[in-house]
TIDOGU-213965 format. One record per residue (C-alpha): residue in one letter; x negated, y negated, z. Coordinates in steps of 0.05 Angstrom, whole numbers, padded with zeros to 5 digits, always signed. Last residue first. Example, Ala and Ser with C-alpha at 12.3 -4.5 7.8 and 13.67 -1.06 7.14 Angstrom:
<lummis>
s-00273+00021+00143/a-00246+00090+00156/
</lummis>
This chain:
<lummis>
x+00177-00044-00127/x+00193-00041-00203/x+00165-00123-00235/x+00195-00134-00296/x+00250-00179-00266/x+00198-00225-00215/x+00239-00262-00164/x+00214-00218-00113/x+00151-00231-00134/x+00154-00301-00135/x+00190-00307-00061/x+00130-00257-00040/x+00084-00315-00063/x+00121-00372-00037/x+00122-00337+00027/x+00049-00328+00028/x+00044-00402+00007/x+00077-00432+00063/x+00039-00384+00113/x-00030-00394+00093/x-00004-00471+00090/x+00020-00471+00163/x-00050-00429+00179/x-00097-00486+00150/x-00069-00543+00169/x-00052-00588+00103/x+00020-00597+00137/x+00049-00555+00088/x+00110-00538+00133/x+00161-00486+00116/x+00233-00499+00091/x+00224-00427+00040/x+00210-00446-00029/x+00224-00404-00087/x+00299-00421-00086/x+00280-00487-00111/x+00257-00454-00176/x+00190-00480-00195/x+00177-00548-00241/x+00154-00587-00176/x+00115-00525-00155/x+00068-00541-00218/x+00070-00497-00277/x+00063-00541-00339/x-00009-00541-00334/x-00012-00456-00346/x+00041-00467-00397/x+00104-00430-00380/x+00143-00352-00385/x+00172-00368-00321/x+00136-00300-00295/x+00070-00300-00323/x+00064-00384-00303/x+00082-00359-00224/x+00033-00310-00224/x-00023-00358-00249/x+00007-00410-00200/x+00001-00353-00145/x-00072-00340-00156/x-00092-00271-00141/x-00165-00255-00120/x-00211-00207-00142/x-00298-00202-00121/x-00286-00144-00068/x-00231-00165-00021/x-00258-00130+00031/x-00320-00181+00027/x-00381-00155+00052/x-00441-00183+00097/x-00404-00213+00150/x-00445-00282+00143/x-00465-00291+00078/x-00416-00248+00037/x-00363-00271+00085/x-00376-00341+00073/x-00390-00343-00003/x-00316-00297-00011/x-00279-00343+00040/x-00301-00412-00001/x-00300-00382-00075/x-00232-00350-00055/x-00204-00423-00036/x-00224-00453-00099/x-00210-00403-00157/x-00149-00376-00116/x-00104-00451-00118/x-00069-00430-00089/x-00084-00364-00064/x-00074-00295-00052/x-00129-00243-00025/x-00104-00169-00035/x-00116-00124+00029/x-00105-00059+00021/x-00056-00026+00077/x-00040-00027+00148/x-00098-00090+00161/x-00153-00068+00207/x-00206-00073+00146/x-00181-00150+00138/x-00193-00161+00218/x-00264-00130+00219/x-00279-00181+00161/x-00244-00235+00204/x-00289-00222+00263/x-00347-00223+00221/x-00330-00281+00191/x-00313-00323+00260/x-00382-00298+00292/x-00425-00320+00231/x-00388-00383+00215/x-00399-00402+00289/x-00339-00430+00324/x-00294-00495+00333/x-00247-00496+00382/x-00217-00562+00353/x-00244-00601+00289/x-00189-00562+00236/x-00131-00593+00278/x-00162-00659+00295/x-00174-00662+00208/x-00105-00646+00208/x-00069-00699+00249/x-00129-00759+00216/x-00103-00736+00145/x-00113-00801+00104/x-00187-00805+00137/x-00201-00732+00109/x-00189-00762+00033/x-00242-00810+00048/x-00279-00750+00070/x-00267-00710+00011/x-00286-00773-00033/x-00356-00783-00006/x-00375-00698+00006/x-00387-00676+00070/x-00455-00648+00085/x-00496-00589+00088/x-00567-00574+00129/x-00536-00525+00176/x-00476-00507+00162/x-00415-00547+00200/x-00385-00508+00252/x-00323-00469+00236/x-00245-00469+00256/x-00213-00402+00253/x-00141-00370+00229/x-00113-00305+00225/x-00041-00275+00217/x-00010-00219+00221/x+00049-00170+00186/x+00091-00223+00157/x+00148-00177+00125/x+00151-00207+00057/x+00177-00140+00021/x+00103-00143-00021/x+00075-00138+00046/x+00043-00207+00079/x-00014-00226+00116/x-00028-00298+00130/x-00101-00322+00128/x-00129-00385+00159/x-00189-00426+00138/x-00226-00482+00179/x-00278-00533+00164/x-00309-00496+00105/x-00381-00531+00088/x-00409-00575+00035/x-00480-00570+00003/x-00469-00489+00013/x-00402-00467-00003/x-00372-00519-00059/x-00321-00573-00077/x-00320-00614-00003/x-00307-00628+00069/x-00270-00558+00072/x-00196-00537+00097/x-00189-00459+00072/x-00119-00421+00051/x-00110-00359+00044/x-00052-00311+00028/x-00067-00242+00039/x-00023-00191+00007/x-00020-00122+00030/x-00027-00071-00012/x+00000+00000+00000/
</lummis>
């Protein structure tokens, strides 16, 4: 059975390494959108790395979530490790889900490669816009959650905190699925 990971990271910039991932938060769903656990972690700043110019003027727009993704803050090493052990603990195969995938997988996947190791997610993530475009039958650019079907949406924060939008999303996801007619569950 897979389970479906939706993920989504807080960073201070485009890319692992010069920039680092403030806080990430994973929400695990079945396919039948039974929320099975979540996880969620605030990190230390890498050594070395700083935040980018125009994430951190963006950061000063957001002064409730940057608190959020500043508190309890732990090691990258101890937090990815943790979640690693987490993912393998899951009651089925975990399938990482994002949106967007191409920049919040490249944040989890660098960090649990360099600090857990592994990545149980091995080098594939979904994207839910991606999903979404297959199953409208639109553009790629055209598919924005402002052209999705209402009904898609559950009345669930996106508060730019890491586990409300894990959450969001992973409900948007399994709302996609469901909504999918050449998909046989």
């Amino acid at each position: 059975m897979e389970i479906y990971v939706s993920t989504d990271v807080e960073t201070d910039g485009p890319i692992p390494g010069p920039n680092s991932m403030l806080s990430f938060a994973s929400a695990a769903y079945t396919a039948g959108k039974d929320l099975v656990g979540t996880f969620s972690a605030n990190l230390a700043t890498l050594p070395g790395a700083s935040g980018d110019e125009k994430t951190m003027a963006w950061w000063a727009t957001q002064p409730r979530a940057w608190a959020a993704c500043r508190a309890d803050q732990q090691a990258p090493e101890t937090a990815m490790v943790r979640y690693r052990s987490w993912l393998v603990e899951l009651p089925g195969r975990p399938v990482f889900v994002g949106y967007p995938a191409a920049f919040d997988f490249l944040f989890v996947y660098w960090y649990l490669i360099r600090f857990a190791g592994s990545s149980p997610f091995s080098h594939s993530a979904l994207d839910i816009k991606s999903y979404a475009m297959a199953v409208l039958g639109t553009d790629y650019r055209a598919t924005t959650k402002r052209a999705m079907p209402r009904s898609w949406f559950d009345d669930l924060p996106h508060s730019h905190v890491a586990l409300d939008d894990a959450i969001e999303q992973g409900a948007l996801f399994c709302n996609i699925l469901a909504a999918n007619p050449r998909r046989v569950p």
